[in-house]
N, C-alpha and C positions, 0 to 999 in steps of 0.2 A: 769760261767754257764756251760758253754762246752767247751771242749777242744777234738781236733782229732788230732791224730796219725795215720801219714800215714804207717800201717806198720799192717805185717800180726799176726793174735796171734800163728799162727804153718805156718813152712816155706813152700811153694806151689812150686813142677817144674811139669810144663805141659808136659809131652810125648808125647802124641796123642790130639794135638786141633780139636776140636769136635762141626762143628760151630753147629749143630742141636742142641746141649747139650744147646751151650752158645744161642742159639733163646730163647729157654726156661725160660731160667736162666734170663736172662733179659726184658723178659715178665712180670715175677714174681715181677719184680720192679717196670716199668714205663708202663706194660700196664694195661687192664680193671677190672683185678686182683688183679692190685700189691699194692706196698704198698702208691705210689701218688694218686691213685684210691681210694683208704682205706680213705685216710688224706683227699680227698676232700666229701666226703660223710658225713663221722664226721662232717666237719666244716658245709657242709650244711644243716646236720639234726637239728643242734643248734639253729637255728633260727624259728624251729617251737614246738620245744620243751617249755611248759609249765611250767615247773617248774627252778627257778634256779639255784637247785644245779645239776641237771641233765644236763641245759646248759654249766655250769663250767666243767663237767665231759669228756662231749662231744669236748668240745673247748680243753682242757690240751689230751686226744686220740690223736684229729684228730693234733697236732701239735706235738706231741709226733711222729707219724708216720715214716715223713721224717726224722728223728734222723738216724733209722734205715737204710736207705740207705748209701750208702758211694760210689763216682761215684770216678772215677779216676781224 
Protein backbone atom coordinates (compact mmCIF):
# COMPACT_ATOMS: atom_id res chain seq x y z
CA UNK A 1 0.00 0.00 0.00
CA UNK A 2 2.50 2.58 1.29
CA UNK A 3 5.75 2.75 1.90
CA UNK A 4 7.89 5.95 3.47
CA UNK A 5 11.19 7.08 3.03
CA UNK A 6 12.61 8.78 5.60
CA UNK A 7 14.54 11.30 3.56
CA UNK A 8 14.19 14.71 2.12
CA UNK A 9 13.33 15.01 -1.95
CA UNK A 10 16.10 18.33 -2.05
CA UNK A 11 18.74 18.52 0.71
CA UNK A 12 17.68 21.21 3.61
CA UNK A 13 20.62 23.03 6.05
CA UNK A 14 18.89 25.56 8.52
CA UNK A 15 21.12 28.91 9.06
CA UNK A 16 18.86 30.83 11.02
CA UNK A 17 16.02 28.56 13.11
CA UNK A 18 13.17 30.65 13.27
CA UNK A 19 11.02 29.22 15.96
CA UNK A 20 8.00 31.90 14.76
CA UNK A 21 8.36 30.34 11.30
CA UNK A 22 8.45 26.74 12.73
CA UNK A 23 4.95 27.88 15.12
CA UNK A 24 3.39 28.33 11.89
CA UNK A 25 4.55 25.60 10.00
CA UNK A 26 3.26 23.22 12.54
CA UNK A 27 -0.08 24.69 13.06
CA UNK A 28 -0.57 24.06 9.36
CA UNK A 29 -0.35 20.34 10.41
CA UNK A 30 -1.85 19.44 13.60
CA UNK A 31 -3.83 22.50 14.45
CA UNK A 32 -7.48 23.81 13.69
CA UNK A 33 -6.34 24.29 10.07
CA UNK A 34 -4.31 21.63 9.45
CA UNK A 35 -4.44 18.74 7.77
CA UNK A 36 -5.62 16.20 11.16
CA UNK A 37 -8.43 18.96 11.27
CA UNK A 38 -9.06 18.39 7.56
CA UNK A 39 -9.18 14.22 8.03
CA UNK A 40 -11.32 14.55 10.93
CA UNK A 41 -14.16 16.77 9.35
CA UNK A 42 -14.17 14.41 6.12
CA UNK A 43 -14.50 11.36 8.28
CA UNK A 44 -17.25 13.06 10.23
CA UNK A 45 -19.23 14.58 7.43
CA UNK A 46 -19.73 10.89 5.95
CA UNK A 47 -21.93 9.92 8.26
CA UNK A 48 -24.64 12.35 7.36
CA UNK A 49 -24.15 12.30 4.07
CA UNK A 50 -26.96 10.63 1.90
CA UNK A 51 -25.84 9.24 -0.80
CA UNK A 52 -23.27 6.46 -1.02
CA UNK A 53 -21.03 7.26 -3.43
CA UNK A 54 -20.48 10.58 -1.87
CA UNK A 55 -19.97 8.69 1.50
CA UNK A 56 -16.96 6.56 -0.29
CA UNK A 57 -15.72 9.89 -1.57
CA UNK A 58 -15.57 11.48 1.72
CA UNK A 59 -14.14 8.46 3.77
CA UNK A 60 -11.11 7.65 0.77
CA UNK A 61 -10.34 12.28 1.55
CA UNK A 62 -10.58 12.32 4.92
CA UNK A 63 -8.14 9.18 5.17
CA UNK A 64 -6.26 10.24 2.36
CA UNK A 65 -5.32 13.39 4.62
CA UNK A 66 -2.90 12.10 7.19
CA UNK A 67 -0.84 10.39 4.23
CA UNK A 68 0.30 13.90 3.81
CA UNK A 69 1.86 14.62 6.99
CA UNK A 70 5.14 13.13 7.83
CA UNK A 71 6.21 13.67 11.70
CA UNK A 72 9.76 13.01 12.57
Amino acid sequence: MWSYDKRLQFPVKIKNPNPQTAKIVISQLGGPDGELGASMRYLNQRYAMPYKECKGILTDIGTEEPAHQSYP
